[in-house]
C-alpha positions in Angstrom: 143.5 99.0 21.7 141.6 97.9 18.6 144.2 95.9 17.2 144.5 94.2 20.5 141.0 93.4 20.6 140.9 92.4 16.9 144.1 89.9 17.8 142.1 88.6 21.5 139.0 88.0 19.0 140.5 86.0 16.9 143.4 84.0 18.8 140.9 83.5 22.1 137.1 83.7 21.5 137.3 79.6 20.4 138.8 79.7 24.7 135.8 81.6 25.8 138.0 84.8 25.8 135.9 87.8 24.7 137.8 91.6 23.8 136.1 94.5 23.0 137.6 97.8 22.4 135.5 100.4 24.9 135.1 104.3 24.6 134.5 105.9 27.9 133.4 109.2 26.3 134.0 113.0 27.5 133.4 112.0 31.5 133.8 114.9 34.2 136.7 114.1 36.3 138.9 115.2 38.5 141.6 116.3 35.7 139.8 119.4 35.1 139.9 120.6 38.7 143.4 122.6 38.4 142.6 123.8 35.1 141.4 127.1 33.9 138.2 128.1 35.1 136.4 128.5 32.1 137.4 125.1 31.5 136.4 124.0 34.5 132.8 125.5 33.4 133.2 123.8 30.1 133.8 120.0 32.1 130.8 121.0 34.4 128.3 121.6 31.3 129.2 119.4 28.6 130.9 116.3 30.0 128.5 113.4 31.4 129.1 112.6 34.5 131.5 110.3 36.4 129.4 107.0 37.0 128.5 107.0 33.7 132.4 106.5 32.4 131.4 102.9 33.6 128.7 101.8 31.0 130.7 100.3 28.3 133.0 98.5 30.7 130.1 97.5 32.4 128.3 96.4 29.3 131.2 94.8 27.7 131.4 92.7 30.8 127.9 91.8 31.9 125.7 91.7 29.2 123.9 88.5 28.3 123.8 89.6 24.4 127.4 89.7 23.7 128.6 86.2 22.1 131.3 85.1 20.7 130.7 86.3 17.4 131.1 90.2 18.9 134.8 89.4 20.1 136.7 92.7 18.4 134.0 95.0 18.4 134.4 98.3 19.5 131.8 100.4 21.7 131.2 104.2 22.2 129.2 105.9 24.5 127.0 104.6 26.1 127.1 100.3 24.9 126.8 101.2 21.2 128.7 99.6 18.4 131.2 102.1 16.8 132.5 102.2 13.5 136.2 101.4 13.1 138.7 102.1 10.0 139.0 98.8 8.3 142.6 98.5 8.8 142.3 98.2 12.5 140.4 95.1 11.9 143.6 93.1 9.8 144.4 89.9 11.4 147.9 90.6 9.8 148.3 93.8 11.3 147.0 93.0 14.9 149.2 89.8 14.9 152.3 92.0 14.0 151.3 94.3 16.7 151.4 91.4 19.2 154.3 90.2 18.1 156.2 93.3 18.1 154.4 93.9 21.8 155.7 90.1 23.0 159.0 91.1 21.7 159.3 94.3 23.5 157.9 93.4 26.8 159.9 90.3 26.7 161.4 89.4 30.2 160.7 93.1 31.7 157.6 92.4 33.5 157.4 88.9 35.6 
């Protein structure tokens, strides 16, 4: 999804179009419930809850600080800038993704 967001950023922003790459976290969900109890126990402790699975998307999609200069970026619980491996930020890369994406998808989904 980075490279997507990296290849958004730079092909769209110019349009208006911002992409971010969004984290959601460890959220407690309803995967867990057929699991093992003491996994179960582990979701119930340790994993935020539900509602809050929503803050980067929400961030990412309402804030007033985000401008077009922050198209690509990539955010990790809860609305803060992550760090991302330098090759996931190669126009070359992300434009060969798309590419290879366009390619693939091409007349399967109309």
């Amino acid at each position: 999804m980075i490279l997507l967001a990296t290849y958004i950023s730079h092909h769209y922003a110019e349009e208006g179009v911002l992409a971010f790459s969004l984290n959601a976290g460890i959220i407690r969900s309803g995967l867990v419930r057929t699991s093992a109890p003491i996994m179960r126990l582990v979701a119930r402790l340790l994993f935020a809850p539900t509602p809050m699975g929503a803050i980067n998307q929400l961030y990412a999609g309402t804030s007033e600080q985000l401008k077009k200069a922050d198209s690509g970026k990539y955010f990790i619980p809860w609305a803060r800038e992550g760090k991302v491996a330098q090759a996931l930020l190669e126009q070359d890369l992300a434009d060969k993704l798309w590419k290879f994406l366009d390619e693939d998808t091409a007349g399967k989904y109309s």
